[in-house]
Structures are given as structure tokens and as C-alpha cells.
TISE-408389 format. One record per residue (C-alpha): x, y, z; residue in three letters. Coordinates in pm, whole numbers, plus 50000, padded with zeros to 5 digits. Layout:
TISE-408389
XYZALA;...
end
This chain:
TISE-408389
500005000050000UNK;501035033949911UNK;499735064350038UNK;500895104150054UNK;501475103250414UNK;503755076650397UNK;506875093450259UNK;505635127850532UNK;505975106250798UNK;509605086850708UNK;510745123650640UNK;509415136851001UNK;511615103151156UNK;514855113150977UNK;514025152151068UNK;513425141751406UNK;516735122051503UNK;518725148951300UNK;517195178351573UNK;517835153351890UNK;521655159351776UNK;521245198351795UNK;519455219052078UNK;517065236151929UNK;516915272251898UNK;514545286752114UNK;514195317551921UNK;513215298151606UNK;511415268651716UNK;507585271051670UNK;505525281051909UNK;503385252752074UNK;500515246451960UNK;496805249152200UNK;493745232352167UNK;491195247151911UNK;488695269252106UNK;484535257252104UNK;482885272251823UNK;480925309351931UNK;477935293351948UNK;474535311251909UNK;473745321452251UNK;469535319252175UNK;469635297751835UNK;467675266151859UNK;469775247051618UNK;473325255051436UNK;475885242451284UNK;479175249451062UNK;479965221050749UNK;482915220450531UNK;481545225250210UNK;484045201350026UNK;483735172050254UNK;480675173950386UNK;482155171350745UNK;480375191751020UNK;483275210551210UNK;480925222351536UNK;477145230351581UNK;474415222251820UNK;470795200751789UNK;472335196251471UNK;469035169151349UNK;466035185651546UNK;463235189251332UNK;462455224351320UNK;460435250251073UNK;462445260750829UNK;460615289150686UNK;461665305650370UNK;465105284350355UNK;462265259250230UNK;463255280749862UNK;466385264349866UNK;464855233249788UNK;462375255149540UNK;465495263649345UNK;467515228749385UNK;464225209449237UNK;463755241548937UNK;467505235648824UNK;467295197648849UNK;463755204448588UNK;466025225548404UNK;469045205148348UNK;466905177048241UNK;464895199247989UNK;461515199348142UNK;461905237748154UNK;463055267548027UNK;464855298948158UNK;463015317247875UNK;459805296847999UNK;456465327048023UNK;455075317148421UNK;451875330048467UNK;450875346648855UNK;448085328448923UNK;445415340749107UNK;446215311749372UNK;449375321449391UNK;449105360049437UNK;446375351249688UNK;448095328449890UNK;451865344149843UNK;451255382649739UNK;451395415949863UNK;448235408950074UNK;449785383550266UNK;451845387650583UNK;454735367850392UNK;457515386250160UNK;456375388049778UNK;457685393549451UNK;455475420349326UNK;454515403548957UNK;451245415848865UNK;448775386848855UNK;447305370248603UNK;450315384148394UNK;453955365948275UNK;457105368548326UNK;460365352048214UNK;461105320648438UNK;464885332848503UNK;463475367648660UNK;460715351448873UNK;463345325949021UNK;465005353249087UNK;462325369649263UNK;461685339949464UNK;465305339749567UNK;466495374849595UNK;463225392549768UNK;462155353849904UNK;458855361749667UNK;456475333949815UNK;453925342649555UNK;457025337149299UNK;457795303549454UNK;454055293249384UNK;453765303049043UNK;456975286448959UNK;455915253249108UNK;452725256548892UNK;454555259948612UNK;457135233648665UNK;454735201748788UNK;451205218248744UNK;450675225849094UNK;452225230649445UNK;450945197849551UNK;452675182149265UNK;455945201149304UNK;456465189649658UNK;456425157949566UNK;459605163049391UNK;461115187249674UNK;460555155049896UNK;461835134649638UNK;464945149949606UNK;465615158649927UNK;465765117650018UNK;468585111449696UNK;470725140249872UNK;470215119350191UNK;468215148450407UNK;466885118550645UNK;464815152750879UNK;463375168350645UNK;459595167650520UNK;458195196350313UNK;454665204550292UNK;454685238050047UNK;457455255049838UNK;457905287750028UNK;458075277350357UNK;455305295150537UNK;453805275250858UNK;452565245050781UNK;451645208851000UNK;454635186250903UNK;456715209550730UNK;460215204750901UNK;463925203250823UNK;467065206751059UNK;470475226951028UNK;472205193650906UNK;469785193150598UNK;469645225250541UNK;473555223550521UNK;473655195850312UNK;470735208850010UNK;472995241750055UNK;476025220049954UNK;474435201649681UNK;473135233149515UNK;476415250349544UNK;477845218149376UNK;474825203749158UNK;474135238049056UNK;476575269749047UNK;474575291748796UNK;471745287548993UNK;473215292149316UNK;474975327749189UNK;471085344849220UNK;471725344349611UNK;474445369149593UNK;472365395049419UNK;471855422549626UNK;468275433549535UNK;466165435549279UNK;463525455849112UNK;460045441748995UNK;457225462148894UNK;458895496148975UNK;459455481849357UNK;462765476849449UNK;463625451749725UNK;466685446649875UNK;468215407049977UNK;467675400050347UNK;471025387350395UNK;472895411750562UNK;476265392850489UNK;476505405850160UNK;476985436350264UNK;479375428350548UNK;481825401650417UNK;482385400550042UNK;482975362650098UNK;479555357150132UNK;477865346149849UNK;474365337949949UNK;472815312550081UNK;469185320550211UNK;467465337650520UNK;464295328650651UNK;461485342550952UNK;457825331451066UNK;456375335651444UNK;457255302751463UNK;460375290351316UNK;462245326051447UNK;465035341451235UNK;466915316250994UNK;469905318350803UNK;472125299350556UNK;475205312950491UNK;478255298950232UNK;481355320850221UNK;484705310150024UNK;488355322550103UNK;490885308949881UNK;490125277149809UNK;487915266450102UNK;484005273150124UNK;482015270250480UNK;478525264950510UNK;476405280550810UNK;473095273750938UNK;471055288951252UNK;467495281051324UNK;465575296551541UNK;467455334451624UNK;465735361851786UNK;466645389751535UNK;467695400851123UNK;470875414651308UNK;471575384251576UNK;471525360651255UNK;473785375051065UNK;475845380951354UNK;475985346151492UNK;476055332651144UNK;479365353251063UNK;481165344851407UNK;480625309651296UNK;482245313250936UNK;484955332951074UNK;485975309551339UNK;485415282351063UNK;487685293050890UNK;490535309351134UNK;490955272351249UNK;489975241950976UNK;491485241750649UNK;490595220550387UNK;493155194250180UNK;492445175449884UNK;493995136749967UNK;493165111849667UNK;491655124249324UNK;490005100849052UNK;491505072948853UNK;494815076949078UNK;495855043749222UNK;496405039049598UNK;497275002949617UNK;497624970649442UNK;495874945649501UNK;496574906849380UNK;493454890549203UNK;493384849149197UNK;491814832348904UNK;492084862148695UNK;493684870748356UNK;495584897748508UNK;497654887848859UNK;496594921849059UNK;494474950649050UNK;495024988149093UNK;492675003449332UNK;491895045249391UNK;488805065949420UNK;485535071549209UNK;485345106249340UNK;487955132949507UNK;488075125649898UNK;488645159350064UNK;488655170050427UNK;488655193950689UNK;491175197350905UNK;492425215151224UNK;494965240151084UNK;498235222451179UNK;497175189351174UNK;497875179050828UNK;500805155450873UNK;499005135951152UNK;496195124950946UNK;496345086750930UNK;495745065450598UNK;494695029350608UNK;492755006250382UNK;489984978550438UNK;490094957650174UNK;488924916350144UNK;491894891450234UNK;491254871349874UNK;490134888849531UNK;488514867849256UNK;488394875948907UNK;486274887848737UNK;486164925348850UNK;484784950048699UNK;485774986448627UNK;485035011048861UNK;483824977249085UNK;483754988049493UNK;486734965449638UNK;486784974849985UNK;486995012650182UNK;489915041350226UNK;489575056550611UNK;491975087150727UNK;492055090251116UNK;492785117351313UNK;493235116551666UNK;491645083751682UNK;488605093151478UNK;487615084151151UNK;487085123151013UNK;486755107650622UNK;486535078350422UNK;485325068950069UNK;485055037549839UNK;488275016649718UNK;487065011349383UNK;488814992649084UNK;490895015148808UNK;490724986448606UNK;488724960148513UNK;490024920748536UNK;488604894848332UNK;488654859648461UNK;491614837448347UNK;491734808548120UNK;490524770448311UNK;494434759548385UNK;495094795148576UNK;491824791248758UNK;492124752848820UNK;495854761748957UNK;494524793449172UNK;491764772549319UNK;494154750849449UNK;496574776049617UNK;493884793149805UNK;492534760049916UNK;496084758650038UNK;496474793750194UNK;493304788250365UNK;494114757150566UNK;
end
């Protein structure tokens, strides 16, 4: 087996005994290092939590699966489902949505809820409504959209629900497309962190209307309820959210360098305490977790030897990019190792799962992905697996 950290940590031996010849310097030496301090968590915040956008790991946070209202972060999932319609060619950017009259009743400027301002039982461009839906958090823009995209509301959350078990978002249940209070409409900060994720991934053009500052519809000009945008131009969206009873929400991705945090707070007590909690959190993200890139694609980690096969071994790496989240400093302790079966049988297929890649820290598994096959091995001819058989029989006794 060959991994990176092998070659880091013969290097650190021979650095090692050449320092215990010299006494080192205290004026150079570095200085120790302390433990990472506890995340500033939300002092009133029902829920939180901070996620490394790359891995998927969550660095700190707090009631991290409670099933709370999620209020208009619900458009999140709006927008993942309307870009998933999109890619496949259901829709159209240039699509004509019509307000309905159910949907300026229910999400207009006669509600209590933020609108979009679209005149009803007029068109507009699907690209401008989405965007009223996401920049001004239009809930009569979120209804018209569904309509247009699977009939009706009812329809549309079907596919919300859908989606939101592929991407794995085991506490989450969604009941309407805006987000407004409804009996068994729920999500917690860990979903909410992970459909943030997947649009930022899944979806990048999409996921660029969150940034936009405000927006003018109908001669009304409203501005993004984010406050971060204004305050840290790392911020680039996600999605804010407030009913009586799911209290102030907010999503929050920011990117410095080449490292993106997610935030999520349920359940504030103010516009200004969200954003404020919600930036504490990114900035301590990202003062003490930096993210590496270990294994990419198609890049082989070990070989393997395959009985009864054409070829005599296998090469084995990663389907997809494993990355993770570190505590700055703690690079070189990370800790490879491989769980693979004691006997491999031809045939195997390409891209075939063999067995699992785990990197430890500090005792803890903080990553691990599938140990898939580069290559594929046919089997071998009768004599090579007639003579294999035997030798296997004879290794296992």
C-alpha cells in the first residue's frame, strides 16, 4: 500500500533524530501549539451548525438533526428541484410563468409573507421570477413557479421531497414551496447544510442568484435579506428565513481561497443576531479548519493481487475526490489505512467497489470513501483458475 502520508511521515523520523543531535533554537522553534477553542455558538439559536463545504464534514454546531420550521430556507429546495427540471429539459429559463390568482392570493402583497410584486394574472420570464423567489424570498414567485414546473404546488412537493431523500436529508419533510407555517413541514440545520452544499455543487449558475443584492420588479425595488453581503464580500448567498414560529433563519456559504464554509442557525431572535451569529461561525470556521484535497480520481492507491484472473493484481483509487477538513496544523497527523477483502477473485469490473479508504485523526475516523477498481480484470483461462483454486485451498488451511 502506498499512500501520501507515507513518505511525510519517514521524512518527520529522519528530521526528528537529526534535531535530537542539535538543541534547538529557542528563538526559532515554533511556538506550541493549544487546543482549538469551542465554536461561538449562538447564545439563543435553537439549532446550528458549521459544514465544510468540500467534505461534507460538520466542524461544530448544536441540535444539529432537530426537526424544526424552516421557513423561507424551504426556497432552497424551490430552486435545487427548478434547476434539476432545468438541466433535464423539462423547463426553460426563457419559459412565460403566469401569477396565478392562487398564487398571488396565497403568496402576494396581501399576505403577511415577503412577495415578489409580479402583477397577477400576467407573465414573466422564468429566470426573473426565480430570481424573485430567491432574491426578495417572493412566496407568491415560489408558487407560480411550482405551477409551472409540475402543474401545481401539491405536485411540486412531491419532487422537493423526492429529492431531498437522493441528497440523503433523512429530517426533512416539506409540505409547500415557500416555507410559510405549515403541519409537518420540518427540516434541521444538518439538511439545510447539506441541500445548501448540493446546490452550490449540483448547481453553480443557479446558486449565483443568492448573491444579488436586490432587485427591482414592477417599479418596487427590494433589497436581499442577507445582511452578509453587505458585510463580508465572501459571502455569496445562501438564504434567510422568519415566521412567528420558526424565528430568524439563516444559511450562509462564504469562500476564502480555496475553502467554502457552510452556516446554518434556526431559530434566532433577530435580522441582526443572525447574521451576527452566522458570521462568528464562518469566521471561526475558517481561522481554524482548512481544507486538503487527499486522493483524486483514477489515481491508484494500492495494488491489490486478484486469483483466478487474467491479470495477477488490481490497481485500486477513488471514484470521486476525497477531501477533508482539518484543524489548521494537523495535516501531517492524518492517518491513511485501507479495508480491503483478504482474497480477490476475478472477474472485477471497472470502477467495481473493492473494499473502503479511512483517514484518522486523533483516533477518529474524520473521512473515508470507496476503494474502487481503476481497472477492470477478466477471469483467466481454466488451467490459471484450476491452479489458483488450488493455492487458496492451500492458503486457507
Amino acid at each position: 500500500m502506498k499512500f501520501r502520508f507515507a513518505f511525510a511521515a519517514l521524512a518527520a523520523v529522519a528530521l526528528g533524530a537529526a534535531i535530537a543531535q542539535t538543541p534547538p533554537d529557542p528563538t526559532t522553534a515554533p511556538p506550541p501549539q493549544v487546543q482549538i477553542p469551542d465554536a461561538p455558538a449562538p447564545a439563543v439559536a435553537k439549532a446550528w451548525i458549521v459544514m465544510d463545504a468540500a467534505s461534507g464534514q460538520v466542524l461544530a454546531g448544536q441540535n444539529i438533526h432537530e426537526h424544526l420550521a424552516p421557513a423561507s430556507m424551504t426556497k432552497v429546495m424551490t430552486s435545487y428541484v427548478l434547476a434539476a427540471e432545468l438541466k433535464n429539459g423539462k423547463i426553460s429559463r426563457d419559459d412565460q410563468v403566469m401569477m396565478s390568482e392562487r398564487a398571488w392570493r396565497e403568496g402576494g402583497a396581501g399576505t403577511d409573507g415577503s412577495y415578489s410584486g409580479f402583477p397577477v394574472n400576467q407573465t414573466a420570464r422564468l429566470e426573473d421570477m426565480e430570481k424573485g423567489m430567491v432574491v426578495q424570498s417572493g412566496n407568491d414567485a415560489a408558487i407560480a413557479l411550482a405551477e409551472h414546473a409540475a402543474g401545481s404546488q401539491e405536485a411540486f412537493v412531491q419532487l422537493m421531497n423526492a429529492h431531498a431523500q437522493r441528497l440523503g436529508m433523512k429530517d426533512s419533510h416539506f409540505v409547500d414551496v415557500h416555507g410559510l407555517a405549515a403541519d409537518g413541514h420540518y427540516s434541521s440545520a444538518y439538511d439545510m447544510a447539506l441541500l445548501g452544499r448540493a446546490l452550490i455543487r449540483d448547481y453553480p449558475e443557479t446558486y449565483a442568484y443568492n448573491k444579488i443584492r436586490e432587485l427591482t420588479v414592477s417599479g418596487i425595488t427590494q433589497p436581499n435579506r442577507n445582511l452578509l453581503l453587505w458585510r463580508d464580500p465572501s459571502v455569496d448567498g445562501i438564504k434567510t428565513g422568519h415566521t412567528s414560529q420558526a424565528g430568524y433563519c439563516i444559511m450562509n456559504s462564504a469562500k476564502r481561497g480555496d475553502q467554502r464554509l457552510i452556516s446554518v442557525i434556526m431559530g434566532d431572535v433577530s435580522e441582526k443576531q443572525r447574521a451576527d451569529d452566522s458570521l462568528a461561525l464562518l469566521n471561526w470556521g475558517f481561522r481554524f479548519f482548512e481544507t486538503h484535497r487527499l486522493y483524486e480520481p483514477g489515481k491508484a492507491l494500492a495494488t491489490q493481487k486478484v486469483w483466478k484472473g487474467a491479470s495477477r493484481q488490481v490497481q485500486l483509487g477513488v471514484a470521486a475526490p476525497l477531501l477533508v477538513g482539518v484543524p489548521r496544523g494537523k495535516y501531517e497527523q492524518l492517518k491513511p489505512s485501507m479495508d480491503v477483502p483478504r482474497q480477490l477473485v476475478a472477474p472485477i469490473s471497472k470502477g467495481q467497489q473493492i473494499g473502503t479508504v479511512k483517514v484518522n485523526l486523533d483516533g477518529k475516523t474524520i473521512a473515508q470513501a470507496p476503494l474502487v477498481a481503476i481497472e477492470g480484470v477478466e477471469e483467466g483461462g481454466f488451467f490459471r483458475r484450476l491452479w489458483d483454486a488450488l493455492w487458496m485451498w492451500w492458503e486457507s488451511v
